[in-house]
N, C-alpha and C positions, 0 to 999 in steps of 0.2 A: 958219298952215300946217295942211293936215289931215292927221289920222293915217292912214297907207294899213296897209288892210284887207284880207287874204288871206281867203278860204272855202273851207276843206278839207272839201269833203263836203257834199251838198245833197239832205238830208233836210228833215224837219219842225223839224230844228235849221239846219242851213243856213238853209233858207227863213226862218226868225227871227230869225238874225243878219243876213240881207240886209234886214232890215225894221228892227230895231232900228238899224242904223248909218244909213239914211234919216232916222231918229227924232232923230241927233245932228248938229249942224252941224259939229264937229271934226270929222268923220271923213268918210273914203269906201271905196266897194268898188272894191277893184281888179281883181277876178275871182272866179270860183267855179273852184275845181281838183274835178274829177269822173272818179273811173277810168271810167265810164261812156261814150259817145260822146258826147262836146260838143256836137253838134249836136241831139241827141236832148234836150237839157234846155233848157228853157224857166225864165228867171228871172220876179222877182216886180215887182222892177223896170226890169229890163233890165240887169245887170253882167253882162259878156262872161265866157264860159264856155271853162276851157280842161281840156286833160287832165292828169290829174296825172302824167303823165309829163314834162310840160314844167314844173314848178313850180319847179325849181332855176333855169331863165332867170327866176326874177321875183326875184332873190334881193337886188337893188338899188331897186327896184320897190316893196316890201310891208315895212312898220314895223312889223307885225303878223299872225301867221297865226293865224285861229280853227281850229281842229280841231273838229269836228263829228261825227265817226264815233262808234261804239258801245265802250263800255266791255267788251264780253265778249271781244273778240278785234284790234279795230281801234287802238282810242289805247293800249296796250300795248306796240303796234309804232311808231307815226306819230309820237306825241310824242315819245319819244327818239331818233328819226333825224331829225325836221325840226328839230328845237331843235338839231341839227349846222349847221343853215343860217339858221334865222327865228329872233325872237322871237315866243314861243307862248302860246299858254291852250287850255288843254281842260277839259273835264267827267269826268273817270273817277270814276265812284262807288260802285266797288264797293271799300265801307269798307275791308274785311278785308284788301287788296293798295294800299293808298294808303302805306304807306309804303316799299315795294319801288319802287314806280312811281315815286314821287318822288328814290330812289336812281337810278332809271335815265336821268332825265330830267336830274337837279342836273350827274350827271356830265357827259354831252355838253352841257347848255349852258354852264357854269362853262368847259368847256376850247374853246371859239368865241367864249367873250364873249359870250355870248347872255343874255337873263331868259325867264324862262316862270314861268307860274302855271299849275297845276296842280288839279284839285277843284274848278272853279267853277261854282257854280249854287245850287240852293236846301237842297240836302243831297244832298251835302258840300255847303258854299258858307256861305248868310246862316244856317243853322241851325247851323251850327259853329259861327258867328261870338256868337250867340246863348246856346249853350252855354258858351260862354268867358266870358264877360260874366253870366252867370247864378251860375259856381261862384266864378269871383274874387271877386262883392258878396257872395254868400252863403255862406261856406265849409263852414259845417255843414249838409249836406242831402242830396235827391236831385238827378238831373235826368232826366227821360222825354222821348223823342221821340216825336208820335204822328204819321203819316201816314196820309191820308187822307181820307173814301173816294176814290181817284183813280188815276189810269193812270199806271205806273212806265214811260218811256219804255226805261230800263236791263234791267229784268225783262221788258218785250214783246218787246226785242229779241234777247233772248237764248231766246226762246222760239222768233222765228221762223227762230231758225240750227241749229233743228233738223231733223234729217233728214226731207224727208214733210209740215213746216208751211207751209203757202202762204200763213197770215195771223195775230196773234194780237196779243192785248191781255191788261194784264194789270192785276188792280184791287189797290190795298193798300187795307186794312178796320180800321182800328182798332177794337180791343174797347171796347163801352162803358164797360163795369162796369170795366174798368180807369182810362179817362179818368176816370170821373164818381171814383172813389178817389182818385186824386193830385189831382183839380182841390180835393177838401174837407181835402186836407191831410193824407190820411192815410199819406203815405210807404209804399207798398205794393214789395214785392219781385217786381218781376218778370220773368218771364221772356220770350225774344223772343218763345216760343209765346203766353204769355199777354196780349200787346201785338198784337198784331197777326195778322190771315187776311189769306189770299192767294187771288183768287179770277180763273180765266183762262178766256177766250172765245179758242176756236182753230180756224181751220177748218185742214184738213189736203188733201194735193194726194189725187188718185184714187189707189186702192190703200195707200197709206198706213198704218201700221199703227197705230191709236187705242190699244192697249195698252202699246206700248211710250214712244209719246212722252208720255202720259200718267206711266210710270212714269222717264220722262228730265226731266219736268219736277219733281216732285216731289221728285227724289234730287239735284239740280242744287248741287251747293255755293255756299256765299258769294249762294244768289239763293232756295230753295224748301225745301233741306233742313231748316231749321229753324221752319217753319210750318206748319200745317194750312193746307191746300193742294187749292181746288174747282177740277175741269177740268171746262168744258163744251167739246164738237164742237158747233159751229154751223154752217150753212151760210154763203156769204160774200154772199147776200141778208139775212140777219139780220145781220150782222157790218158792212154798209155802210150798215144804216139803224137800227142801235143803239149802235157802240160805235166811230162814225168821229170825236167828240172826242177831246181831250186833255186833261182838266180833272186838279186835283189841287189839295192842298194840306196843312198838318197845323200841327200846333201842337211848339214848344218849352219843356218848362214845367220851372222852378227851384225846386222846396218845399223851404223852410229855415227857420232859425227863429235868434233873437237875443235879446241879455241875458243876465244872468249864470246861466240857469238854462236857459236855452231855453223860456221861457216866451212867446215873442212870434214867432209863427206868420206868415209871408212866401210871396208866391208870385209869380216871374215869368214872364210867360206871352207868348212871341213867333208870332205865330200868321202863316199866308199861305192864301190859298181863290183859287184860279188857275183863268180859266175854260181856259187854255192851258200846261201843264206848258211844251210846248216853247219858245214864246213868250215866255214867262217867264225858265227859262232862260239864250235867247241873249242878254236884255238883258242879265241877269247877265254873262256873257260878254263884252259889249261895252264893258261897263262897268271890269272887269277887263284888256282890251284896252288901255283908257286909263294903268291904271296899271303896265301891263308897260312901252308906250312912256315914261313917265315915269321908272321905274327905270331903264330901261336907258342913257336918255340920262346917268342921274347914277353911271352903271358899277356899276349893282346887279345882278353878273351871275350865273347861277344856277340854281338851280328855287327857286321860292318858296309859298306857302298862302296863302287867304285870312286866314289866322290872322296872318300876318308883317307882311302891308301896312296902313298903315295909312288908315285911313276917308278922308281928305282926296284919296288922289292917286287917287278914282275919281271923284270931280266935275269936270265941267268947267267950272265958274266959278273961278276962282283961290282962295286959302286964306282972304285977306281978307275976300272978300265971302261965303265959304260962312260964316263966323263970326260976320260984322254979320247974315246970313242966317238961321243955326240955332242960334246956339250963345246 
């Protein structure tokens, strides 16, 4: 039996999830929910597009709803009112409010019987997953997260929900001199400023005022405030022939050290280089998909983290042969 596949929302994330579930034979799409006009949207492989005002009629229908919307204003709202009717996964990534959101979410689906996973993708997601596994082997140490160079699809979009921006990208830069430090072991203290710039291409509608959104992207909480932070105004001729990928990717590294003196120096180092942030992503997503349906059949109902489930119920080969397989 395949797993039926909801699409909330069809973006460059939608669009990835309807590609990646093509990618799996367990599974199919059931539809794409778009507040948009149905008709105006064109899929990638032809899954029937409906409005999301009818989404509650699929509520027999779908094993699975992706949520696809933006973390700054969207799954905030969506995943704890659909997780009243679906089983859910979304992407929200803005670290700083994932445990509020996970209260919001455990609530309504624990009292429907529902599962939902929450945080999935590359970070939060497999680099969580990474960091857990990095401080458990190594207890005595650091751990750094570098992202980058790469397009934060989380921070573009909260760029372009600004008043007056008509387009905008936004790049995370990891500091060298900080990487090349932790990758020699030197356990360096630092801070987010000293981890990471944040560098944004934005074009803006006519009249617009470039000072202020300028000074609305910088002061931004939980996404700008804490970075040294480049705006460039580009036109959206330059903006379509330079900065229409989605690449990204960053490393997660564990410097630690063992023996009875700390004399034997350790580093674990999880790294991703994505030529498609979003694409990437949705497989995560789909992937996690699998193991919502899986829970929820075994009444694990809930909000849950990539951190909870465990590795086995996102394959879809059985347990048996993932073990004759990898282990």
């Amino acid at each position: 039996m395949s797993i039926r596949i909801g699409i909330y929302g069809y973006g460059n994330l939608g669009r990835g999830v309807e590609c990646a579930i093509a990618q799996n034979s367990d599974m199919q799409a059931v539809g794409v929910f778009t507040r948009r006009a149905p008709e105006s949207v064109k899929t990638v492989t032809g899954v029937p597009v409906y409005s999301a005002d009818t989404v509650l009629d699929f509520q027999d229908k779908i094993d699975v709803m992706v949520l696809c919307g933006g973390s700054a204003t969207d799954l905030p709202k969506q995943t704890p009112e659909l997780a009243k009717y679906f089983n859910v996964v979304d992407s929200f990534d803005t670290h700083a409010k994932i445990p509020e959101h996970l209260k919001a979410v455990h609530e309504r689906a624990l009292k429907a019987n529902k599962t939902a996973v929450i945080s999935v993708g590359w970070d939060p997601g497999m680099f969580s997953i990474g960091r857990l596994y990095g401080e458990s082997v190594l207890s005595q140490g650091n751990t750094y997260t570098f992202w980058g160079k790469g397009v934060s699809q989380g921070h573009s979009d909260a760029i372009r929900r600004i008043d007056g921006v008509a387009n905008a990208k936004q790049y995370t830069v990891p500091v060298e001199s900080a990487l090349k430090a932790v990758r020699a072991g030197e356990n360096p203290v630092l801070t987010t400023r000293q981890k990471h710039t944040r560098e944004c291409f934005v074009v803006v509608k006519d009249g617009a005022d470039k000072a202020r959104i300028e000074r609305e992207i910088k002061t931004m909480p939980h996404y700008f405030d804490e970075y040294d932070t480049t705006v460039h105004f580009i036109s959206n001729e330059e903006f379509e022939k330079n900065h229409s990928g989605l690449p990204h990717g960053g490393v997660v590294i564990r410097s630690g050290v063992t023996g009875e003196n700390g004399e034997n120096k350790h580093c674990i180092e999880y790294g991703l280089k994505l030529d498609s942030n979003a694409e990437f992503t949705a497989s995560v997503l789909v992937a996690y998909a699998r193991a919502v349906y899986r829970l929820q059949r075994e009444g694990a109902f809930g909000c849950k983290t990539v951190l909870d489930i465990p590795p086995i119920y996102l394959a879809k080969e059985s347990r048996e042969e993932m073990i004759a397989k990898l282990l």
